[in-house]
C-alpha positions as CSV (number, residue, x, y, z in Angstrom):
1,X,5.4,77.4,31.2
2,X,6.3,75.5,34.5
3,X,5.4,71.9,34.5
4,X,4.4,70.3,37.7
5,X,6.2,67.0,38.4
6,X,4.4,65.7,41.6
7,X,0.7,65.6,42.6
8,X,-0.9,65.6,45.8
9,X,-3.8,63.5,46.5
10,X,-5.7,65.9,48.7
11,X,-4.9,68.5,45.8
12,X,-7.0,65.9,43.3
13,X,-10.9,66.4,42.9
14,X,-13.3,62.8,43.3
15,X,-15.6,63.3,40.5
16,X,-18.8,61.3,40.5
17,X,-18.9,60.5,36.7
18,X,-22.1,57.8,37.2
19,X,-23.7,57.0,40.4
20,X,-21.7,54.9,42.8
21,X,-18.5,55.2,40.3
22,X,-16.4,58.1,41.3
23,X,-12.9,59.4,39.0
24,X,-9.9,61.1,40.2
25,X,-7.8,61.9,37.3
26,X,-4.2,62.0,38.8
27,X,-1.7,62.3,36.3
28,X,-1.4,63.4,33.0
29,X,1.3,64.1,30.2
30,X,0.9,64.5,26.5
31,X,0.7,60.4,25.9
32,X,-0.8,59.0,28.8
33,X,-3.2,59.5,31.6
34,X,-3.7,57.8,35.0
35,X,-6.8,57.8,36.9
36,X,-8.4,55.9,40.1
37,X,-11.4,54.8,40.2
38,X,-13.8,53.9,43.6
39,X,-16.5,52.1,42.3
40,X,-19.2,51.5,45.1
41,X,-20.5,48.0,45.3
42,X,-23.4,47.0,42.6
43,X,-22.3,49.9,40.2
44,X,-22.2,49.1,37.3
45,X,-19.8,50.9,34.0
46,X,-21.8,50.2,31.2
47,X,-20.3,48.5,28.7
48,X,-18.8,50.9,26.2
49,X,-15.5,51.4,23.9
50,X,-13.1,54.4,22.9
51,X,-10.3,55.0,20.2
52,X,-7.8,54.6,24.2
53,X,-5.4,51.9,25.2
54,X,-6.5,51.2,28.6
55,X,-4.8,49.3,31.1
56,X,-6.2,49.0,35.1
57,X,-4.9,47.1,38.4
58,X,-7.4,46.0,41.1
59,X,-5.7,47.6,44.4
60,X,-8.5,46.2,46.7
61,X,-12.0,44.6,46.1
62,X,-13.8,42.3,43.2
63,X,-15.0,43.3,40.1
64,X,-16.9,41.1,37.2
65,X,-15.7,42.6,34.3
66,X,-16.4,41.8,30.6
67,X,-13.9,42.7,27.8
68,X,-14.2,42.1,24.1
69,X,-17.0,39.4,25.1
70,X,-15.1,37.5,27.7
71,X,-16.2,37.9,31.5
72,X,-13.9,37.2,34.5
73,X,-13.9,38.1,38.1
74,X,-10.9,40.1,38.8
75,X,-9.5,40.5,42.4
76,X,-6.9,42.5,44.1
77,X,-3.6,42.4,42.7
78,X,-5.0,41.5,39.2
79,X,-4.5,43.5,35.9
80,X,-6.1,43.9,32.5
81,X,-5.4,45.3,29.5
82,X,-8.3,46.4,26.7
83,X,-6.9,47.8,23.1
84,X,-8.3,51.1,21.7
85,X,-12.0,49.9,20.4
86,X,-12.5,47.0,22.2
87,X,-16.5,46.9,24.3
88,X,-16.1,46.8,27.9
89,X,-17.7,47.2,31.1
90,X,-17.6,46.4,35.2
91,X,-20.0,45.6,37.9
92,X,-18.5,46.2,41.3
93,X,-19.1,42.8,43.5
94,X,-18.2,45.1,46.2
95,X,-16.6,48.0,46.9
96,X,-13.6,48.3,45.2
97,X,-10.5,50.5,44.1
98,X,-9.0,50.4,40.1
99,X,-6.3,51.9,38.9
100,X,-6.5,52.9,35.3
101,X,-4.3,54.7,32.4
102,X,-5.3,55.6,29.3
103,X,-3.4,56.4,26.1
104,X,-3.9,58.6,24.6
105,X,-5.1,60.8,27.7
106,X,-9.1,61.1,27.4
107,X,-9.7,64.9,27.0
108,X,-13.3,64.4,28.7
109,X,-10.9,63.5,31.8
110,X,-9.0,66.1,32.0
111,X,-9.0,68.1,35.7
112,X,-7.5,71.2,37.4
């Protein structure tokens, strides 16, 4: 089996997984999955939770986001990190870019 090291971006597919939040799931090994995220402004992730580590970094725009009951307004440059089980959701302020990875990868991700 030949395992591919290095990924494209023009080779990655933008899914639209809600409206106005789109997923490109660009990396992915046996323990841990990254993914981008362009979430158009006033979409929303509803709040939600899975069994995943999640960590995400704001590359450019402003989201409100609430984890585990606590709301902030997170900008470019910031981080955040949400433990396996843990309610969460976004509303995009404006547009805005996320990088996120999970761990364990989410299989429901998963891309050719």
């Amino acid at each position: 089996m030949s395992t591919q090291y290095f990924i494209a971006s023009q080779d990655v597919l933008q899914i639209e997984q809600l409206p106005g939040i789109h997923r490109r799931t660009m990396a992915t090994t046996d323990k841990m999955m990254l993914c981008e995220f362009f979430i158009e402004r006033d979409s929303t992730v509803p709040e939600h939770q899975h069994p995943h580590d999640q960590v995400g970094y704001v590359v450019f725009g402003k989201l409100e986001f609430t984890s585990g009951g606590e709301t902030r307004v997170v900008l470019p440059g910031d981080a955040y990190q949400i433990p396996g089980g843990v309610p969460h959701g976004a509303t995009a302020l404006v547009d805005s870019l996320v990088i996120e990875v999970f761990s364990p990868p989410r299989e429901e991700y998963r891309t050719k």
